[in-house]
Structure formats: C-alpha cells, structure tokens
N, C-alpha and C positions, 0 to 999 in steps of 0.2 A: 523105515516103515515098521508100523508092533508088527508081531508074528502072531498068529493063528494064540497059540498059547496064550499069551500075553490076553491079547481080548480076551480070551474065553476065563483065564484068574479078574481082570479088572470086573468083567460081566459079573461074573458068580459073586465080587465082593460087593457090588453094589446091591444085587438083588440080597447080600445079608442084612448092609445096611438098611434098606426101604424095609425087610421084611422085620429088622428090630424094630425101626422104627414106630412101626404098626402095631405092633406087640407090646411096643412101652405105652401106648393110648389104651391099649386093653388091660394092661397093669393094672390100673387106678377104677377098675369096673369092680363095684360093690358085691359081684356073685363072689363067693369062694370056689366055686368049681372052674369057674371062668379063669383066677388066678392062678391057679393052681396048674391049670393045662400051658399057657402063655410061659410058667417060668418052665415047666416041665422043655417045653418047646427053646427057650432061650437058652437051656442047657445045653441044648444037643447044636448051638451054633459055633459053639466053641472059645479056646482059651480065647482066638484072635478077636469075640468080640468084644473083649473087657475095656476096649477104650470107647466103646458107644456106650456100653452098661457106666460107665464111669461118671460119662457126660449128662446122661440122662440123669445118672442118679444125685448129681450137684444142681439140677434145676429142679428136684422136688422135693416140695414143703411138709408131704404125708411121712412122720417119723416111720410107720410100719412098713410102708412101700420102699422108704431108702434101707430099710432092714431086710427085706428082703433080696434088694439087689445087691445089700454089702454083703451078705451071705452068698449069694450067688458067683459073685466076683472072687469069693475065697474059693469057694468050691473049683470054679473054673482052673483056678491058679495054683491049687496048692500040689498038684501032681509035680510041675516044674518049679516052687518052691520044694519042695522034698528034694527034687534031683539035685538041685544047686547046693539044698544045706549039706548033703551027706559028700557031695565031692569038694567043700571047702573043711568036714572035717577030716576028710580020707588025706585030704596034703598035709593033715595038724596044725594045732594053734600054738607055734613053736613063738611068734613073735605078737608083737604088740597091734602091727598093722593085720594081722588077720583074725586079732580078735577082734579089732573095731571093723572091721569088714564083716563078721558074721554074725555080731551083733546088731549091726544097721540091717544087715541080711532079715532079723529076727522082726525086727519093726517092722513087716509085712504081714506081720499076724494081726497088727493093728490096721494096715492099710495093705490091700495088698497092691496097688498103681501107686507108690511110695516111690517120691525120689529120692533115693540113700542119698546120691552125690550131694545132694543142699546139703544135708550134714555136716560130709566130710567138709563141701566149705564152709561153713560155717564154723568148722574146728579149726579149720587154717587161720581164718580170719582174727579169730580170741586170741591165736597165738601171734599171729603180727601184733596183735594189741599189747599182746604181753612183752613181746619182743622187746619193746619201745620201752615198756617201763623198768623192765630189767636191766637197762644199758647202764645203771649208775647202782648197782648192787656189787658189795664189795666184801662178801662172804654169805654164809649159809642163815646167818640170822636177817640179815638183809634183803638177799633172796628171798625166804619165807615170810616174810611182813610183805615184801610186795608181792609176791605169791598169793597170798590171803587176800590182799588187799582186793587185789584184782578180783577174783571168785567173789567173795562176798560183799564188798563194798561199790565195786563200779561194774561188774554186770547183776551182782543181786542173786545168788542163786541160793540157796535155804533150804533146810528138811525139811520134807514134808511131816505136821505133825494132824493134819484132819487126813482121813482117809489113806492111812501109810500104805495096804497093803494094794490100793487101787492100781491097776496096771498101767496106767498114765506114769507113773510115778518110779516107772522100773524100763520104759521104753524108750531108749535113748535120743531120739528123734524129739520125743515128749518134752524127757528131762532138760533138753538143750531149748525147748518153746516154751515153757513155762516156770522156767530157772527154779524146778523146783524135783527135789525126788529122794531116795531113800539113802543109806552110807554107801551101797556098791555102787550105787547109779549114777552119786554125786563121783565118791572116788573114779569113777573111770571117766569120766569128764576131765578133771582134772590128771591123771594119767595120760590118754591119750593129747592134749594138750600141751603138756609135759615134751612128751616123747618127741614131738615137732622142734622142739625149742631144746635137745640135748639134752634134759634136766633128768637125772636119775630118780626119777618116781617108781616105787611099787605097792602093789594092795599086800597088805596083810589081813588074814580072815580071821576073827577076833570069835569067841562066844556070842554071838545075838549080836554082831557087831562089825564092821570093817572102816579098817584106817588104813592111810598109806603114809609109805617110809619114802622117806627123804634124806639123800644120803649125799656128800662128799668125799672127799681124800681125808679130812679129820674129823669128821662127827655123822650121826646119824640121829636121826629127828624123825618123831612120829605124831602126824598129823590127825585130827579127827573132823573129817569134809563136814558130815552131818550136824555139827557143831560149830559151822561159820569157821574151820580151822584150827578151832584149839588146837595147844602142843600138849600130846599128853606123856607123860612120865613110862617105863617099863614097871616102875612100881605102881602107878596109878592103874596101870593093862591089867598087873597080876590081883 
C-alpha cells in the first residue's frame, strides 16, 4: 500500500509537472513582461525540474527561447556542479582516471543534462579498436605508426585551424564528436586512450604549444597531436 508521504511527494511532483507544463505555453508569448515572470517562476521550481526544462527545451524551434531555458537549466544546476567540482579537486588529480573524470565533469558548462558516461564509453571503445591493431606491433616505432595511424587516419581527428579558440574545440565530449580540436584537447584524447591500453603516454606543456611523450624501456618519442602526430625532435622543441 503507498504511505500517506509517498502520495502526498507523487501529488506535489505532478502538480510541478502540469504547472511547467503550462508555463512552457506561456514561454513563447510575445510580451516581455509575461516571459520574464514564467521564467522568474520556473526558477523557483527547482534543480529537480531540469529534466521537463530539458525536454521541452529539445522540441523548440525559437533559438531565443531554447536560450533562455539553456540558461535557466545552468542556473538551476550550477550550485550542485560547484559542490561536485570542488570535492573531486579536494581528493586531487593525483591520476589519470580523475582527470578525465573532472574534465568530462567540466562539459557541463556546455550542457549541463550531459551524459559524461557516453564519453567514457566511447574512450573504451577507440581503445578496443586500438587494441586490435596494436597486436602485431613489435617496438616503439611500430607502436607509434599504428598509434597515428589510428588517430588520424581511421578515426579522422585534426586541429582545429577555423575558429581555434571556439570552446567546441576545447570540450572533450565535443572534441570526441567532431574529431576535431586544439594540441591539449587532441593530446588528452589520445592519453586517456592510451592509459586504457598500458601505453606509457604523457603531455608535455610546450610555449604556445603541447605534445605528448611517448616512452619505452629504450627510447623516448615526442609526439605532436595537433599535427596529425608528427615526431618532433628535442632540437626541433628547443
């Protein structure tokens, strides 16, 4: 049998719902004072309504009106985005898996009803692909040609050279859907990657620049993402 409670949270969630609902038809009314009151109002329904503000906001056509719910939908969320970034840097980003955890964390500034997890699988998945081509590599230069190979030749992924500093191009979620993005954005692709698959990868932070090191038991190799993988020299760095 529900208990007394039970109805009385289901009651109260439904009457949010009908009561968004009614509020998203007044959304799209031409007054400004009219809008203005509706989001004031939709404000104070809270974070839990952001999956109706979500829904609603993917069935409409009016760019301004989906700008104002995607604003709204930040606003509602970013209290419990704060609390979650500051207690993922309070444990430290002592390893690899918690920086790609706080930076998918971070691609909520772009979306904030982001599903991180697609990401993450989505990095598993490259590296099962990688997996596979790797099995017949028989040193570091061998490794690294099918390394490349892979990144820029069979999934396609390239510097962005129109609009570098667009934040598309820096948000990892992004840089993994449109195989496209800057030297840190591409490097950590290819690091976290990496990291799934054993491969000793690290970024180095260069002048106006970053490449990652690629390392062995006898050699060390430095790579440059933003450049389809070039290998570039210490002398070429300095």
């Amino acid at each position: 049998m529900e208990t007394i409670a039970r109805k009385a949270t289901r009651k109260k969630s439904d009457l949010k719902r009908s009561e968004a609902k009614a509020l998203f038809t007044l959304l799209e009314d031409p007054d400004p004072y009219i809008q203005k009151k509706v989001m004031e109002r939709l404000s104070l329904l809270g974070e839990q309504s952001v999956p109706l503000l979500d829904e609603f906001r993917e069935g409409l056509d009016d760019t301004e009106a989906r700008k104002r719910i995607s604003d709204l939908i930040h606003k509602l969320t970013f209290y419990s985005f704060e609390n979650e970034f500051l207690e993922h840097l309070e444990s430290g980003l002592d390893t690899c898996q918690k920086l790609e955890r706080i930076l998918l964390l971070l691609c909520r500034f772009d979306n904030p009803t982001l599903r991180t997890e697609l990401s993450r699988i989505q990095l598993d998945k490259m590296a099962d692909r990688l997996r596979h081509s790797l099995a017949g590599s028989d040193g570091i230069t061998s490794t690294l040609a099918l390394f490349s190979s892979y990144f820029f030749g069979q999934e396609y992924f390239r510097g962005a050279t129109d609009d570098y500093m667009h934040p598309d191009n820096s948000y990892l979620h992004k840089v993994l859907q449109r195989r496209t993005g800057i030297p840190i954005s591409l490097s950590l692709v290819m690091i976290f990657v990496a990291r799934r698959l054993g491969i000793q990868v690290h970024g180095v932070n260069m002048p106006m620049h970053f490449l990652i090191r690629y390392e062995d038991e006898d050699d060390v190799v430095l790579m440059d993402p933003y450049n389809r993988g070039r290998v570039v020299t210490e002398d070429q760095c300095r």
